[in-house]
C-alpha positions as a LaTeX table, in Angstrom:
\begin{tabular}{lrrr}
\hline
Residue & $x$ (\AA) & $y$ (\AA) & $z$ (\AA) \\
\hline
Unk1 & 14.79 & 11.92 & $-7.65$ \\
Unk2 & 16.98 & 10.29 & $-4.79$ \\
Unk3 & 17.83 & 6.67 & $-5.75$ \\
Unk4 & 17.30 & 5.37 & $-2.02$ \\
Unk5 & 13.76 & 7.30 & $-1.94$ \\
Unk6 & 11.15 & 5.14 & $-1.61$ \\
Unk7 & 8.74 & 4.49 & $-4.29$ \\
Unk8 & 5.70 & 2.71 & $-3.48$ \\
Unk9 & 3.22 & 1.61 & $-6.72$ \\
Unk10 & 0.33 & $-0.14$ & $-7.68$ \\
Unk11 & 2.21 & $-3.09$ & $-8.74$ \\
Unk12 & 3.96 & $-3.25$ & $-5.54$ \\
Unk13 & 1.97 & $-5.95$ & $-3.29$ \\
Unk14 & 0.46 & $-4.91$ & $-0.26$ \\
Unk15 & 2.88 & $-7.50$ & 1.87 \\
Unk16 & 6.23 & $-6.08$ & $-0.10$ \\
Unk17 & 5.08 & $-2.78$ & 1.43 \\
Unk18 & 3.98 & $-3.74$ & 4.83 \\
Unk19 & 7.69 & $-5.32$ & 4.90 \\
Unk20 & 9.70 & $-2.95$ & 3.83 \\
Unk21 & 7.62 & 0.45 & 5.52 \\
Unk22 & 5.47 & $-0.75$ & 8.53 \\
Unk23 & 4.65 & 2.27 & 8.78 \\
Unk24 & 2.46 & 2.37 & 5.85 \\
Unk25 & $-0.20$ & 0.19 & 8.09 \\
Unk26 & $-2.11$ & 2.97 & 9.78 \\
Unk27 & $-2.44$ & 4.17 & 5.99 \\
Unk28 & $-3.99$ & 0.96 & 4.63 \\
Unk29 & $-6.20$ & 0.80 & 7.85 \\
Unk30 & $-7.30$ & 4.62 & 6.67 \\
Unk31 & $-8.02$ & 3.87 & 3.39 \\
Unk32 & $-10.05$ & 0.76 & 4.45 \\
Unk33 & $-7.52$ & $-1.87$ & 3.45 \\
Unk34 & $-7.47$ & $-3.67$ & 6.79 \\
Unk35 & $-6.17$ & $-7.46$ & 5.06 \\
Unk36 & $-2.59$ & $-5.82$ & 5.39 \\
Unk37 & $-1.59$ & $-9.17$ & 7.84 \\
Unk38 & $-4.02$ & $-11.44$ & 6.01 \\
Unk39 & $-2.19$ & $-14.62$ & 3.18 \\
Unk40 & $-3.70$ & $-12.36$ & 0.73 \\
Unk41 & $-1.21$ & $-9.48$ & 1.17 \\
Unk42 & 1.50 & $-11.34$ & 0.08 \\
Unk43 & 0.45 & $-12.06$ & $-3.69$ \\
Unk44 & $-2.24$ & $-9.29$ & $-4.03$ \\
Unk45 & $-1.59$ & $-6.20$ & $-5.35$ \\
Unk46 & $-1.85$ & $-2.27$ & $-3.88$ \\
Unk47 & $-4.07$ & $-1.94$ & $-7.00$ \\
Unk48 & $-5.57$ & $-5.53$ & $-6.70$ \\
Unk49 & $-6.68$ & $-4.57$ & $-2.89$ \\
Unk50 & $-8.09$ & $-1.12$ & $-4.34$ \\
Unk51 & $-10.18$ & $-2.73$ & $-6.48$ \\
Unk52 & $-11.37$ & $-5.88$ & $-4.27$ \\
Unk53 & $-12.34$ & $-3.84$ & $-1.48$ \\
Unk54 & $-14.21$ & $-0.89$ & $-3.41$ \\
Unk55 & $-12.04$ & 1.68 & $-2.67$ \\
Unk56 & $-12.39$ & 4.37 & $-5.22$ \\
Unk57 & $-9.37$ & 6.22 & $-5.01$ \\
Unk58 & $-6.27$ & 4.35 & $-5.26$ \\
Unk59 & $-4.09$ & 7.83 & $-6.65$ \\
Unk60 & $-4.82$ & 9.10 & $-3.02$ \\
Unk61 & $-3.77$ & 5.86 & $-1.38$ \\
Unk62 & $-0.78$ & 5.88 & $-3.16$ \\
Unk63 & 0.23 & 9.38 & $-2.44$ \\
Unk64 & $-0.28$ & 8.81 & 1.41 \\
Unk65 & 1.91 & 5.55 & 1.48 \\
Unk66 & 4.82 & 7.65 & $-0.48$ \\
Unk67 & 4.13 & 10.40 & 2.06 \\
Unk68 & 4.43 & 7.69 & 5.05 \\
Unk69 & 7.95 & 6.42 & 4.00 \\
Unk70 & 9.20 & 9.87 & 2.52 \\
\hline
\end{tabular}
């Protein structure tokens, strides 16, 4: 793997990625996390917002936000 490819995980929260790839925000907004500009995003979690907002498949989120900054 590339060392300047971008990695995005569950531990990653969803401000750090909304900083660093805006273009990841159409992907949150598909997957129904729509508190990407909310105080929240900054300390919360990918995995944290999974789980608050009942989204069931976080694997899937993940694999469209690495596909969005690939």
């Amino acid at each position: 793997m590339a060392e300047d490819k971008a990695i995005i995980t569950k531990d990653m929260t969803i401000g750090e990625v909304v900083k660093k790839y805006p273009q990841t925000v159409p992907v949150f907004f598909r997957h129904g996390l729509a508190c990407v500009g909310c105080h929240v995003a900054n300390w919360e979690t990918v995995e944290q917002g999974v789980i608050s907002h009942g989204i069931q498949d976080l694997d899937a989120l993940l694999q469209d936000l690495n596909l969005a900054v690939a």
